[in-house]
N, C-alpha and C positions, 0 to 999 in steps of 0.2 A: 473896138479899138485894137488897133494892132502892134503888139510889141517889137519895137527893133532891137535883135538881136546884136546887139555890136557889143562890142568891150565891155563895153561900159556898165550895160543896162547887165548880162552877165556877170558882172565883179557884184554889182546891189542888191541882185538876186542872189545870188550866192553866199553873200555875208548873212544876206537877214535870215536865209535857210537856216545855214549854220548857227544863226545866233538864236533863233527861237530853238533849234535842237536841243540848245544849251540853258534855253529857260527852262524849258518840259525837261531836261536831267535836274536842276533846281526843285524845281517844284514835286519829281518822284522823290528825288534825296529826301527832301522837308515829309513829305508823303510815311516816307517809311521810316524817318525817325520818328515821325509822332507816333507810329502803329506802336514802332519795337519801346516807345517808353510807356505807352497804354496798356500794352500786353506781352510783359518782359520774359523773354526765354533766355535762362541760363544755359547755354550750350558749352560752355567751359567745362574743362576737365579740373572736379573733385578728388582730391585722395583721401578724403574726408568721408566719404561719403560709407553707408552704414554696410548695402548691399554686397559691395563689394570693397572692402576695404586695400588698401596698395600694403603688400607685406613689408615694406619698410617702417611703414608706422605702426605693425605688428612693434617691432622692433626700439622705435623710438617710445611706445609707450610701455613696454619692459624697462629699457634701459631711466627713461625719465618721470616715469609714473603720467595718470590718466588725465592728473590737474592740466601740467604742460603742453600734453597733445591737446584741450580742451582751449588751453589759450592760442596756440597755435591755429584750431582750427577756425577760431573767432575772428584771427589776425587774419588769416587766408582768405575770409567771405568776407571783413572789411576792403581789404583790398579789392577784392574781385567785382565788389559792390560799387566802390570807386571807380576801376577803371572802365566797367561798363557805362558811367557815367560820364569819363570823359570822353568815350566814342562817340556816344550821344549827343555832347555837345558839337566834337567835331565835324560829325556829321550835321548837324544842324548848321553849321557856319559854313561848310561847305556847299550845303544847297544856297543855303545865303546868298553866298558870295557869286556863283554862277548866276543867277537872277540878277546880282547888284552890279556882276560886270557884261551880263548879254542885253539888259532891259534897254538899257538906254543905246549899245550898238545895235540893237534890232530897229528899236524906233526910228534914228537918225535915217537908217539907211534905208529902208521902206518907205520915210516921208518923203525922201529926195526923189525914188522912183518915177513920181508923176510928174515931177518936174524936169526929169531929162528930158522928157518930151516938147517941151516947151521952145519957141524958137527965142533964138535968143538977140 
């Protein structure tokens, strides 16, 4: 079978390229959100942390005693706990959403393919 290259058959081809590209980036997104909530790495920046503590909180826990840096640093890791979580889901609705908007302009336009050939 031989493809005629005209407009046309080039605009179908083209879209469905693109639009399965945009499924395969859906489906790595979905990919590596399910990794990074299986096997979650904190890479944010702790000032909490023991190793190396940030000389400010030298400071704040002089001035405010150890109770309040302790609730402070509880308040810091809920958050942090959080917003890891809602990347997570953003991420997960954004592969989503590229799969629930390329799925059905991939199919259209590939199904139509054999049928330009058709005389009419």
């Amino acid at each position: 079978m031989r493809i005629n290259w005209d407009l046309e058959h080039v605009y179908f081809y083209l879209v469905s390229f693109v639009s399965l590209i945009l499924i395969i980036i859906g489906a790595v997104t979905i990919t590596q959100t399910a990794i990074a909530y299986v096997t979650p790495i904190n890479e944010e920046y702790n000032p909490y942390t023991v190793m190396d503590p940030n000389p400010d909180l030298i400071q704040w826990e002089e001035k405010f005693g150890p109770e309040f840096v302790e609730q402070e640093r509880e308040r810091f890791e809920t958050i942090s706990n959080e917003n890891i979580s809602r990347r997570l889901l953003r991420d997960l609705v954004r592969g989503i959403a590229f799969i629930a908007v390329a799925l059905p302009v991939y199919l259209y336009h590939w199904r139509k393919i054999p049928k330009l050939d058709l005389p009419e």
